[in-house]
N, C-alpha and C positions, 0 to 999 in steps of 0.2 A: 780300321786304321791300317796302313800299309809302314811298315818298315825299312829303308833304304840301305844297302851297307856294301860300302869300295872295299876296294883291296887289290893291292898288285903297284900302289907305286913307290917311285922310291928313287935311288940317285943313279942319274945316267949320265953318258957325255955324249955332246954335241955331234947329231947324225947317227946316235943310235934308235933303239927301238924297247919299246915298253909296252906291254898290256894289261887295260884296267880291267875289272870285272864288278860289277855290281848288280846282289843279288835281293830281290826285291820278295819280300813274304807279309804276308795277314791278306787282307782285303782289298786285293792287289784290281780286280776286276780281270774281263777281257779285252774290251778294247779300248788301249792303254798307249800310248806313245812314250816311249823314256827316251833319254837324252843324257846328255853330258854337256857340265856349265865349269868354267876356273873361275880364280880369283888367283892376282897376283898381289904380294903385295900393295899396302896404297892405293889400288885401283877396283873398280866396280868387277863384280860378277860379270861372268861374259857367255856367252852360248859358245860352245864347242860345236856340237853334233847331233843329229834327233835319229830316230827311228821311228816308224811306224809300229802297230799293234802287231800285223801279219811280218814286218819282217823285209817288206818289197818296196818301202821308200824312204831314202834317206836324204837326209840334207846335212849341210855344212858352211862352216863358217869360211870364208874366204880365204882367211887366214891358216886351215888347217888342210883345204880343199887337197887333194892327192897327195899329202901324208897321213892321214889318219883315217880309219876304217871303222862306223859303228856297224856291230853285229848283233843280233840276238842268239840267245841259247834254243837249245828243240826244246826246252820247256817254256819258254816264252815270258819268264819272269827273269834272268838274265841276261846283261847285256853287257857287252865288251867294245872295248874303246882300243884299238890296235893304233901306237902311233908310233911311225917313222921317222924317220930326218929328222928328228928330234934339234931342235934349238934352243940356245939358253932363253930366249922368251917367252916359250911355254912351260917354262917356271910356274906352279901356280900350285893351289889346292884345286885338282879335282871333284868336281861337285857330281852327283848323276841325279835323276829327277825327273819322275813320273808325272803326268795328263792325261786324268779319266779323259775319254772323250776327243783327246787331241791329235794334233798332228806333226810331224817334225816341222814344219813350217809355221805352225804358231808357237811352239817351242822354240822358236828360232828366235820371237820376240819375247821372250819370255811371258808369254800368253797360257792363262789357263794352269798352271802348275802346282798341283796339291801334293807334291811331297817333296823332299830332300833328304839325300845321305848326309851323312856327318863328314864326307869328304877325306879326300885321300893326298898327302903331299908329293910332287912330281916336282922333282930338280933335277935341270939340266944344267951340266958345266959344260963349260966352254975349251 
């Protein structure tokens, strides 16, 4: 079993900057793709961000594309969600979220995904 757990969000304003961390322990395997998914209010889960296992491919949501930066830790069970320009519409809970086996691009569909944090709250004011 793997473990998920955020941490680092919390209230910004509009055009600032925030960084999530979520650190992933048990039976985490190695080659592992994690991500980051929100939920806003009333609305469905959405993909943020993926990573690869190694670290050297990411992808992105459209909507986040050159404000947000996923990274992995040198220990490779961490992963961080750096975001900018922050806008009241990425209001949401934070989700992060591992795939044995996967890739940021079928994390992108939410394809493949065997685990979830319990999620982190991110409000942006205006």
């Amino acid at each position: 079993q793997v473990q998920l757990v955020e941490s680092g969000g919390g209230l910004v304003q509009a055009g600032g900057s925030l960084r999530l961390s979520c650190a992933a322990s048990g039976r985490t395997f190695s080659r592992n793709a994690m991500g980051w998914f929100r939920q806003a209010p009333g609305k469905e889960r959405e993909f943020v961000a993926a990573i690869s296992w190694s670290g050297g491919i990411t992808y992105y949501a459209d909507s986040v594309k050159g404000r947000f930066t996923i990274s992995r830790g040198n220990d490779r069970n961490t992963v961080y969600l750096q975001m900018g320009s922050l806008k009241p519409e990425d209001t949401a809970i934070y989700y992060c979220a591992l795939a044995f086996g996967g890739t940021p691009q079928t994390m992108g569909v939410m394809a493949g995904i065997n685990y979830w944090g319990q999620g982190t709250q991110v409000t942006v004011s205006s």
